[in-house]
Backbone as a printed PyTorch tensor [residue, N CA C, xyz], in Angstrom:
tensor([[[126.5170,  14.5570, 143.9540],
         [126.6300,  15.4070, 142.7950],
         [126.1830,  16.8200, 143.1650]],

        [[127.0710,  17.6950, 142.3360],
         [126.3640,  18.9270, 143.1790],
         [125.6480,  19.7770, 141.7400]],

        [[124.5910,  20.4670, 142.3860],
         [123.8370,  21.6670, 141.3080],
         [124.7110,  22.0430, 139.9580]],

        [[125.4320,  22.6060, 140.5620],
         [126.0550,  22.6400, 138.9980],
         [126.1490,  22.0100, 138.1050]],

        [[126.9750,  20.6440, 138.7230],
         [126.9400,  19.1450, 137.5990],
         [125.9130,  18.4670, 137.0720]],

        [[124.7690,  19.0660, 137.9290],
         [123.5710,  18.1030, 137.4950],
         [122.9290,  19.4760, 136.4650]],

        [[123.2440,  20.9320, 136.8260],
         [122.5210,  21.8210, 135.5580],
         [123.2440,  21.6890, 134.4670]],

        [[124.5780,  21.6880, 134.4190],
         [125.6970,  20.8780, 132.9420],
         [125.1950,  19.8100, 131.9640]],

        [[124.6970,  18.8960, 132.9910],
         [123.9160,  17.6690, 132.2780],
         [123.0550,  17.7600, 131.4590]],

        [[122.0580,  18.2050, 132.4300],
         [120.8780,  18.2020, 131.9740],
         [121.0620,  19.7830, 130.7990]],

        [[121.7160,  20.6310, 130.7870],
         [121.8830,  21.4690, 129.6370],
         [122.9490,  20.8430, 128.5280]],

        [[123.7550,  19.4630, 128.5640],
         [123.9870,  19.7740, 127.5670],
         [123.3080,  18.2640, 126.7500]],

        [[122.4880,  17.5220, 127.4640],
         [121.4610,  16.9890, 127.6240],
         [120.3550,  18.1720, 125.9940]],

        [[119.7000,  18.9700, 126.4770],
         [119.3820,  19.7600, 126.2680],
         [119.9360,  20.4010, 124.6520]],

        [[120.7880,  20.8950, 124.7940],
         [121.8170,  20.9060, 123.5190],
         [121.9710,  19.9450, 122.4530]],

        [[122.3240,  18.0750, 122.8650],
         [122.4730,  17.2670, 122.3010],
         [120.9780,  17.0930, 121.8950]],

        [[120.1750,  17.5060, 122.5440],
         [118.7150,  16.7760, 122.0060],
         [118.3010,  17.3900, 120.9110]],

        [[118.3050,  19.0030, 120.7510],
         [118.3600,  19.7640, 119.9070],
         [118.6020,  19.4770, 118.6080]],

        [[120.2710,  18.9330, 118.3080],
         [120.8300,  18.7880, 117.2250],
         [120.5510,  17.8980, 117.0140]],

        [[119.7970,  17.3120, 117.6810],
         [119.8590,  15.4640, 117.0860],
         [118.5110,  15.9220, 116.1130]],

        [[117.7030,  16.5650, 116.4890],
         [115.9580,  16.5510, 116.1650],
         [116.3770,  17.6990, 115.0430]],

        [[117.2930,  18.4730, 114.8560],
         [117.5980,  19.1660, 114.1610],
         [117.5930,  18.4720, 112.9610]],

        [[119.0950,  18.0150, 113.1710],
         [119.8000,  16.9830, 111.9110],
         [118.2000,  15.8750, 111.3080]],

        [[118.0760,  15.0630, 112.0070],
         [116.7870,  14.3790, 111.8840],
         [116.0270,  15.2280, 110.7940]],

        [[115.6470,  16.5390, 111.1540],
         [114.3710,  17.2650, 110.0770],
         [115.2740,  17.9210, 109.5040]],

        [[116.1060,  18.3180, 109.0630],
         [117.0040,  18.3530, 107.5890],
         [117.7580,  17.6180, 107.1130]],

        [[117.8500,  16.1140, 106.9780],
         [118.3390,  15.1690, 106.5470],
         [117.4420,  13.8370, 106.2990]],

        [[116.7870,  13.6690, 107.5440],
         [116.4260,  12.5710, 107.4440],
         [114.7140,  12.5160, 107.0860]],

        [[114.3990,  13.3190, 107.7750],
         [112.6630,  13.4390, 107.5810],
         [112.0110,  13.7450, 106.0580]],

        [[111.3230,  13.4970, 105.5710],
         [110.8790,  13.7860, 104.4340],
         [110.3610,  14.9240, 104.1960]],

        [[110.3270,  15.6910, 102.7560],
         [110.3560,  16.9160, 102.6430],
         [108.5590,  17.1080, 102.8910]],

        [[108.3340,  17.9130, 102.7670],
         [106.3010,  18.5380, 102.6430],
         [106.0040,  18.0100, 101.4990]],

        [[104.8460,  17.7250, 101.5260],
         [103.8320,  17.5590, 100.1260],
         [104.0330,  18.3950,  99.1830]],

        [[104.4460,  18.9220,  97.7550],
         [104.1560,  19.9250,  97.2760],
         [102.5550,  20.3150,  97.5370]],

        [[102.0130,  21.6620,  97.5280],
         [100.5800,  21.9060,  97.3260],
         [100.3480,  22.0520,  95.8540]],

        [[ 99.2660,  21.8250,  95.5980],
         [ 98.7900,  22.2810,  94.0420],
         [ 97.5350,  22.6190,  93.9060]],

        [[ 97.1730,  23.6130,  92.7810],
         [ 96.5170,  24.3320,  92.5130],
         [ 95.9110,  24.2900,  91.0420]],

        [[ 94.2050,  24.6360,  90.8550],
         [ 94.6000,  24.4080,  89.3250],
         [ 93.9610,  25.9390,  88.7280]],

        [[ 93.9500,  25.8910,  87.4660],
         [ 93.6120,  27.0440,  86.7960],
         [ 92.7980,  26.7160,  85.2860]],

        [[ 91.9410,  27.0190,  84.9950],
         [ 91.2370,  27.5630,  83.7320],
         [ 91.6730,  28.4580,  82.5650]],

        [[ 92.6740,  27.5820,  82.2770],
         [ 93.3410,  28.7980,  81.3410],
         [ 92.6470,  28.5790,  79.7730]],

        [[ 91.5830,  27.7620,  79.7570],
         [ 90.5250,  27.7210,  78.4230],
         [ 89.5970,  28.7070,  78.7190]],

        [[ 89.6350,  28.5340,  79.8550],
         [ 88.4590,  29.5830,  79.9590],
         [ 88.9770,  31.2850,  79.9950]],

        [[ 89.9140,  31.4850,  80.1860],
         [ 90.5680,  32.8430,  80.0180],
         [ 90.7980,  32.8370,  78.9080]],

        [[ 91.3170,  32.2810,  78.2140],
         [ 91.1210,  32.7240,  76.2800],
         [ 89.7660,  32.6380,  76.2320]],

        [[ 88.9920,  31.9900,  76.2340],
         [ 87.5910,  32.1960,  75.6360],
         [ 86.5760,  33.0670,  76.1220]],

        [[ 87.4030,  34.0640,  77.3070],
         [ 86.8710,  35.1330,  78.2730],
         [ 87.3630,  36.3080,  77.2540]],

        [[ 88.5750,  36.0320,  77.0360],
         [ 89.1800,  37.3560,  76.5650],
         [ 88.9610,  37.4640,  74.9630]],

        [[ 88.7880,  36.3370,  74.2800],
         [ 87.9380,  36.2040,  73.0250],
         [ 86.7720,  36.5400,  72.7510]],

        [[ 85.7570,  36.3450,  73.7510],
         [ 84.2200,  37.0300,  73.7050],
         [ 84.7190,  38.5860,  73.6440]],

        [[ 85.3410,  39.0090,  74.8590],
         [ 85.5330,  40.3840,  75.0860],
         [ 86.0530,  41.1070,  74.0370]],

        [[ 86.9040,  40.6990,  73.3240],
         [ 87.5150,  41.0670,  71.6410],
         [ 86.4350,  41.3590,  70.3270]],

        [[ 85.7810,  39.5910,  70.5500],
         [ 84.6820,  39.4920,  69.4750],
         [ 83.6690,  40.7070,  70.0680]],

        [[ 83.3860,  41.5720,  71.4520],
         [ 82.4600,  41.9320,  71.7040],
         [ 82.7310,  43.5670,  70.8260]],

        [[ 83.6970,  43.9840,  71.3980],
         [ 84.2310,  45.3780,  70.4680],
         [ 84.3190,  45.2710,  69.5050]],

        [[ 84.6070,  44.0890,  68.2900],
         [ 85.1820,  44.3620,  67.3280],
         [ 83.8320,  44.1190,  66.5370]],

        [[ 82.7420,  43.7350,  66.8810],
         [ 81.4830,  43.6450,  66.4110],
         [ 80.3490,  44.7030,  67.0820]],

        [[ 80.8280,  45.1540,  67.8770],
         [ 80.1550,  46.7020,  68.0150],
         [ 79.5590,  47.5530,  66.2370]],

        [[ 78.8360,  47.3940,  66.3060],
         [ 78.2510,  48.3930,  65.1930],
         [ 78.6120,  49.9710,  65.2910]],

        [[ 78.9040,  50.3850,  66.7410],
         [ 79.2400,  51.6640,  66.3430],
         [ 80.4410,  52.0590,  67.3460]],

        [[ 81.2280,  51.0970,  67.4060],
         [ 82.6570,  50.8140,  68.2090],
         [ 83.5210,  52.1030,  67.1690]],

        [[ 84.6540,  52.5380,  67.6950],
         [ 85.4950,  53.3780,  66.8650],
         [ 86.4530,  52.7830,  66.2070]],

        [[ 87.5210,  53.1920,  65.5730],
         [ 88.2600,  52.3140,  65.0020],
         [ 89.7860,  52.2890,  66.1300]],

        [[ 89.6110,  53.1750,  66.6630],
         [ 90.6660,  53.0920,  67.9420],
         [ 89.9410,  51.8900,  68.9940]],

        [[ 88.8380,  51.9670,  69.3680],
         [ 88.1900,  50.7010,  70.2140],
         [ 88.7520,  49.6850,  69.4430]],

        [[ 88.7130,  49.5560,  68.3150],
         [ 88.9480,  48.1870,  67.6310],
         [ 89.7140,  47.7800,  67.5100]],

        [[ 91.2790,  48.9070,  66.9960],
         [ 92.7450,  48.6430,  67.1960],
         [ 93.1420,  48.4690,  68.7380]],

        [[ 92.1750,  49.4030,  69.8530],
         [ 92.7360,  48.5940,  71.2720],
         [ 92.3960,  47.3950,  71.2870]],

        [[ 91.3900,  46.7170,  70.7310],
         [ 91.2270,  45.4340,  71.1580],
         [ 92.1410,  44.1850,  70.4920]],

        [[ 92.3450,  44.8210,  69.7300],
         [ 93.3070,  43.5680,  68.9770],
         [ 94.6690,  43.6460,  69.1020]],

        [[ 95.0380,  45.1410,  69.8140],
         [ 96.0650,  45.0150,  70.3530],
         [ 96.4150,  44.4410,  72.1990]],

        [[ 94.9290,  44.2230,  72.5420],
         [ 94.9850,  43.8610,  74.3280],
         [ 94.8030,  42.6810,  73.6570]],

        [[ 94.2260,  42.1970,  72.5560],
         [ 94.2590,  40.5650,  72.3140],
         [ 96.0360,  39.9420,  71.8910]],

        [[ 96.6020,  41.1070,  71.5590],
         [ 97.7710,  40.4900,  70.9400],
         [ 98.4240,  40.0580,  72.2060]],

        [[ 98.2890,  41.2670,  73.3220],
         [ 99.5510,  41.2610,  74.5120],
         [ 98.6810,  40.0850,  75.8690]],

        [[ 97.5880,  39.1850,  75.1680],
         [ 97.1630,  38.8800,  76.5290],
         [ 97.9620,  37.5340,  76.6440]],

        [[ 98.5560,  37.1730,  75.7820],
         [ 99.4640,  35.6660,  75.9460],
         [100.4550,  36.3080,  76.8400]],

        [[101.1300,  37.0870,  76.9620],
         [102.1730,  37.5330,  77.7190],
         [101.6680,  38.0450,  79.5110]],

        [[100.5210,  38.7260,  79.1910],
         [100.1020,  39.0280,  80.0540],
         [ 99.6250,  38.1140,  81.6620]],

        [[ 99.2690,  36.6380,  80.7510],
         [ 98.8720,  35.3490,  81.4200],
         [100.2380,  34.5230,  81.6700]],

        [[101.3050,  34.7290,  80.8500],
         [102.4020,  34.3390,  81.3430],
         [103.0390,  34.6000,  82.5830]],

        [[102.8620,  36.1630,  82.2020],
         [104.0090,  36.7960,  83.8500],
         [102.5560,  36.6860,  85.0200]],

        [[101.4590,  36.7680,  84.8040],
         [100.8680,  36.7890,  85.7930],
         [100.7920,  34.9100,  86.1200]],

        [[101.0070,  34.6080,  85.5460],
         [101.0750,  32.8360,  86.2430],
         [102.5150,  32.4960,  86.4830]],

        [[103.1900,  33.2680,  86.1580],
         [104.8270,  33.3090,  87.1260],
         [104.0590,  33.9370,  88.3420]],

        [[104.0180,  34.7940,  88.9220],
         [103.3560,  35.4480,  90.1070],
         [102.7420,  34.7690,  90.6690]],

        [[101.7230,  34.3330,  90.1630],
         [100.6960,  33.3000,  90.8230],
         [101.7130,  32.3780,  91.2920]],

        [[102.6050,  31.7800,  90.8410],
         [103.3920,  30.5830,  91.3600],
         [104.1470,  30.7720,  92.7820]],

        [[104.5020,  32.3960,  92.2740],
         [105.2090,  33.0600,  93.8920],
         [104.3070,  32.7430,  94.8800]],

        [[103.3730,  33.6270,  94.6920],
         [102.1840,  33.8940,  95.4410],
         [101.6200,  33.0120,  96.7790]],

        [[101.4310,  32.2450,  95.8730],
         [100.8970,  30.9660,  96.4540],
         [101.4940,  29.3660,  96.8430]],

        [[102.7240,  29.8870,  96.3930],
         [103.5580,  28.5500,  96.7260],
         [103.4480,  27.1860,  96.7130]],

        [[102.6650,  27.0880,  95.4060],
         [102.3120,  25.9040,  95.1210],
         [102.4030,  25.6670,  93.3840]],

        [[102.3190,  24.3600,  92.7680],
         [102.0090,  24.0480,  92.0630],
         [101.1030,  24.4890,  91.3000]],

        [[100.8960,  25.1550,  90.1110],
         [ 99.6820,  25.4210,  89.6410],
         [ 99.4040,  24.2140,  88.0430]],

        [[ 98.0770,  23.5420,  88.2400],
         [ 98.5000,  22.7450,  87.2330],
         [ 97.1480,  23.2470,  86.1230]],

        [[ 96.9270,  23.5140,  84.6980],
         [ 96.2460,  23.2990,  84.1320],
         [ 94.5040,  22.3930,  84.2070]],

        [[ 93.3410,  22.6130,  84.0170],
         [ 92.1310,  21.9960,  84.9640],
         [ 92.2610,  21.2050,  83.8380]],

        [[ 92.2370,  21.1480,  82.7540],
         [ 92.3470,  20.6210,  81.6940],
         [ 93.1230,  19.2400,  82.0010]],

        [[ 94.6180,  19.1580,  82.6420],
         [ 95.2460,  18.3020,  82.7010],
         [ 95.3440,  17.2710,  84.0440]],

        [[ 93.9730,  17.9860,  84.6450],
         [ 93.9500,  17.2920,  86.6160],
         [ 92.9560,  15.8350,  86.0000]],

        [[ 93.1060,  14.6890,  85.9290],
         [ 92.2570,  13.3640,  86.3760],
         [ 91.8950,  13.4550,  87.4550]],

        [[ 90.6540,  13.1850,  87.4580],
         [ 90.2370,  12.1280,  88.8560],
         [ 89.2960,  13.6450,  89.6290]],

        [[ 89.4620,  14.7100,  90.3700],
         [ 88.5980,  15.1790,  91.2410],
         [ 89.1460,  16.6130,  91.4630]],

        [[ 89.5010,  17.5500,  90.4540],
         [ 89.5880,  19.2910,  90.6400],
         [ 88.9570,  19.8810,  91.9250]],

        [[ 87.9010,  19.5180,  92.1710],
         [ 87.2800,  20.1390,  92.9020],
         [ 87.8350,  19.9870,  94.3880]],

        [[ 88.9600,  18.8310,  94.5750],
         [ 89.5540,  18.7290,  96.0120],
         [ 90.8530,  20.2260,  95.7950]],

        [[ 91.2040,  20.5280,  94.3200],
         [ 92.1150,  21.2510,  94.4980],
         [ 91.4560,  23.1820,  94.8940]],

        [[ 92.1100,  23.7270,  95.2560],
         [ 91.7630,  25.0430,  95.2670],
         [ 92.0380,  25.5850,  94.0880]],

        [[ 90.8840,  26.6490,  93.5830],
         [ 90.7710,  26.7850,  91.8350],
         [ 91.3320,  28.4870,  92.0720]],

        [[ 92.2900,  28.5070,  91.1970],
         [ 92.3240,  29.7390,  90.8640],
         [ 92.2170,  31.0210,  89.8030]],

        [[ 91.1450,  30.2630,  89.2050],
         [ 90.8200,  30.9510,  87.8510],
         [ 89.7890,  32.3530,  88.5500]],

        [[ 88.8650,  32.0780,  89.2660],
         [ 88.4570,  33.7010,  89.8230],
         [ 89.1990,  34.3020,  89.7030]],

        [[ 90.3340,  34.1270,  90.7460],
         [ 91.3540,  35.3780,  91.0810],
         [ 92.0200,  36.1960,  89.4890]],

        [[ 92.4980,  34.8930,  89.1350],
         [ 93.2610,  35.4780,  87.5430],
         [ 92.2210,  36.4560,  86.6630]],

        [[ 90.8810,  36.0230,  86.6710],
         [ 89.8910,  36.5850,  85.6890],
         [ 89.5860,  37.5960,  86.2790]],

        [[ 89.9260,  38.2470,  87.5870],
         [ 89.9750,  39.5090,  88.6650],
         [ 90.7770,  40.2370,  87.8470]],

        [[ 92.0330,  39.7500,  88.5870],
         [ 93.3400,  40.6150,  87.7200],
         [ 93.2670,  40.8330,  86.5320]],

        [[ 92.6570,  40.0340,  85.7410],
         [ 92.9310,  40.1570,  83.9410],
         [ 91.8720,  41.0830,  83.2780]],

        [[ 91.1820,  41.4950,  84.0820],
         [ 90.1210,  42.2900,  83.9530],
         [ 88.8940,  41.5370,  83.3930]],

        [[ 88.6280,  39.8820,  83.2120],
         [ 87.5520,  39.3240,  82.4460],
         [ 86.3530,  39.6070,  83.0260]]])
């Protein structure tokens, strides 16, 4: 056999092995774990509720302090919406409610810090 025939081989050797391990992990192999994540979203209303009740019971708050606050209270449902669309980008995982995890939160990674960062709590 000469060099050539035996580098042919063994390259298309090489080639065939490829597609095989290819096909295999997009067809046959099983997909990833989803990851998941959870969040405190009781505790962000009842963050952003103190912070409301805190201005709007100010004794010598203005009446513009008071209309901002009940207007950052009106827009914070929306606000926790698009920012937990994001979060979903973000992090590429599952984000589930702490409220709704059985059994052991604390194996999941929590992301209520981060949100109560951004949200200004």
């Amino acid at each position: 056999m000469s060099v050539r025939t035996i580098l042919a081989v063994v390259g298309t050797n090489a080639v065939l092995s490829a597609a095989l391990l290819f096909g295999y992990a997009l067809w046959i192999a099983p997909p990833p774990a989803p990851r998941f994540a959870v969040l405190d979203v009781a505790e962000l209303y009842r963050l952003k509720e103190m912070q409301v009740t805190a201005v709007l019971t100010k004794r010598d708050a203005t009446e513009d302090e008071r209309s901002g606050a009940l207007k950052a209270a009106g827009t914070f449902g929306s606000e926790v919406s698009s920012l937990l669309r994001a979060l979903h980008d973000e992090c590429q995982c599952l984000v589930l409610a702490r409220g709704a995890v059985i059994g052991q939160p604390q194996a999941l990674p929590d992301l209520t810090p981060d949100v109560r960062r951004r949200l200004g709590l």
